[in-house]
C-alpha positions in Angstrom: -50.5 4.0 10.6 -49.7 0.2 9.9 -47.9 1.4 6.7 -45.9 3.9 8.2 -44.6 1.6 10.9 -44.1 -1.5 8.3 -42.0 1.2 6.1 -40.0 2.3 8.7 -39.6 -1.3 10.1 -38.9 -2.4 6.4 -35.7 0.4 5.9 -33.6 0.0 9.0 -34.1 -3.5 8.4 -32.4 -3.1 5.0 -29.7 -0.6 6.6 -29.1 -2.4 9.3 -28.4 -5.5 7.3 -26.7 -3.9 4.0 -23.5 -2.8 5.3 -19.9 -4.9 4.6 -17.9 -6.5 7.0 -14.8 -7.4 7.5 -13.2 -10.9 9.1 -9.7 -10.7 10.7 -7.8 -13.9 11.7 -4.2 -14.6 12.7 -1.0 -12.0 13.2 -0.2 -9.0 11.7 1.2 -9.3 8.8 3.7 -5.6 9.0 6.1 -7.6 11.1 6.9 -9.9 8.3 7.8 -7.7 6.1 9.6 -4.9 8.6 12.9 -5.9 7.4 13.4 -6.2 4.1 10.3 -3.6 3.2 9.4 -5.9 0.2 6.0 -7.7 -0.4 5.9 -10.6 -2.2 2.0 -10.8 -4.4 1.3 -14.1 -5.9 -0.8 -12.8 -9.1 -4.3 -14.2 -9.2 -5.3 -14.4 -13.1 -8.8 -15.2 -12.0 -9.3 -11.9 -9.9 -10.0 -8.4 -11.5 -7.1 -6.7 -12.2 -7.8 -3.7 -10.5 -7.9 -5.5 -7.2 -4.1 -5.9 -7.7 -3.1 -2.1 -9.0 -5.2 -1.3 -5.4 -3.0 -3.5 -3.4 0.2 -2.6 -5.1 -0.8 1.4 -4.6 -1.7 0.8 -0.6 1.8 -1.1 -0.4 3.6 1.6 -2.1 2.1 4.5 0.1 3.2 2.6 3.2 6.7 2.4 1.8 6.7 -0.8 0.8 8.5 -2.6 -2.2 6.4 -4.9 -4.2 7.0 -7.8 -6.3 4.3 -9.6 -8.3 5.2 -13.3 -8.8 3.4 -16.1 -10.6 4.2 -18.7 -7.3 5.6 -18.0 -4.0 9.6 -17.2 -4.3 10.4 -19.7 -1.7 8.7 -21.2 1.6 11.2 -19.2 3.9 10.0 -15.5 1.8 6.3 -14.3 3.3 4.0 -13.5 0.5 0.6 -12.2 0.2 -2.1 -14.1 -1.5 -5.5 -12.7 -2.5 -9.0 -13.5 -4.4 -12.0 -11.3 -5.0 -15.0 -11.9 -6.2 -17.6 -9.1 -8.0 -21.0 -9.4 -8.5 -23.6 -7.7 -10.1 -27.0 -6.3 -9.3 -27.6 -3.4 -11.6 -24.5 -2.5 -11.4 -21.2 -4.0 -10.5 -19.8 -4.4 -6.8 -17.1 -6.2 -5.1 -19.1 -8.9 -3.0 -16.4 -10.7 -1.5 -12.3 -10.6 -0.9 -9.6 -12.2 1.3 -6.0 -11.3 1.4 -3.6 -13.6 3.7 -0.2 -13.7 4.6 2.0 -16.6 4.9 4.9 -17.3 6.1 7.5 -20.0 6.4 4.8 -21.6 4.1 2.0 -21.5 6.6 -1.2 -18.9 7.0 0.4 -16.6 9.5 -3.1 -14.0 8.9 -6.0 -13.0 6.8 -8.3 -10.4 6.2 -11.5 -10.7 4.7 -14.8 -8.1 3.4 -18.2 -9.7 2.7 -20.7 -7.1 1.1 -24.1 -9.1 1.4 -26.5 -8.6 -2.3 -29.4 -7.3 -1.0 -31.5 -4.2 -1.2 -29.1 -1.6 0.3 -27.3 0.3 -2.0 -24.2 0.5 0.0 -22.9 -3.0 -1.2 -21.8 -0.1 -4.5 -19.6 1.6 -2.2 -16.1 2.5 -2.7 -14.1 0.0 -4.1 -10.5 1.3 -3.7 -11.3 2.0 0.4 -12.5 -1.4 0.9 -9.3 -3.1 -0.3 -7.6 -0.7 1.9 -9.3 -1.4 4.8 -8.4 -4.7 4.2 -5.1 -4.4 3.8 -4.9 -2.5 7.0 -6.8 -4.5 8.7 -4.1 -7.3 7.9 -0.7 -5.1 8.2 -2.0 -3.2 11.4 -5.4 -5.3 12.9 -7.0 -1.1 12.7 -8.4 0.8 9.9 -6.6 3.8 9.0 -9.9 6.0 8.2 -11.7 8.1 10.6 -15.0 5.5 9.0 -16.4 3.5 11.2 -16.7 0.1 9.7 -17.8 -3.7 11.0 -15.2 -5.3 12.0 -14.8 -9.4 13.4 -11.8 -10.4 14.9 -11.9 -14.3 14.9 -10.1 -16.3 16.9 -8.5 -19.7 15.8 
């Protein structure tokens, strides 16, 4: 009876604990962009380049231009920065990510997904709807899936 209750104990502790979640901070980021319809990336060399193509493709369905630059254009143009991170654990699995906006040359918002390395094998989830989520998240503050996911708005 003691290992029945310690195996149950032991897997909704690792389901509980295994799932990603997301930070938001800061303004929406679609009002910055509402007039011109063109995003500004600054290209991160150091970051998969996948992560980019994803971005690009979410920016595109949502009927935005998008220009990939090596620095910001100018301090008056909002951009888009971002950085992710993969790890790996028998297989690979983006652990961390942050996209922000600036504007006027200062943080106007951020959005952020940390997937914890532990036993859970949801950290392998889908790669492509977590940078979406993430973009939403910082365009709209809401997700546009039906998915539930774990969501933190921070204030500053």
């Amino acid at each position: 009876m003691k290992k029945v209750l310690l195996l149950s104990f032991l897997s909704c502790w690792l389901v509980a604990c295994g799932g990603a979640k997301y930070y938001v901070r800061g303004d929406k980021a679609a009002p910055l962009f509402e007039k011109e319809r063109v995003v500004y990336i600054v290209q991160n060399d150091a970051t998969k380049e996948g992560f980019l193509s994803n971005m690009q493709s979410w920016l595109a369905n949502h009927a935005y231009r998008v220009e990939v630059v090596s620095a910001p254009v100018n301090a008056s143009v909002p951009y888009l920065t971002y950085v992710a991170r993969w790890s790996w654990d028998g297989g690979i699995f983006l652990a961390d990510a942050t996209v922000k906006a600036f504007s006027g040359g200062t943080l106007h918002g951020s959005s952020m997904i940390k997937v914890p390395n532990n036993f859970n094998f949801s950290k392998y989830g889908d790669t492509e709807g977590r940078i979406d989520n993430l973009m939403s998240l910082l365009f709209f503050h809401k997700t546009e899936n039906a998915k539930q996911i774990n969501v933190t708005f921070e204030v500053e």
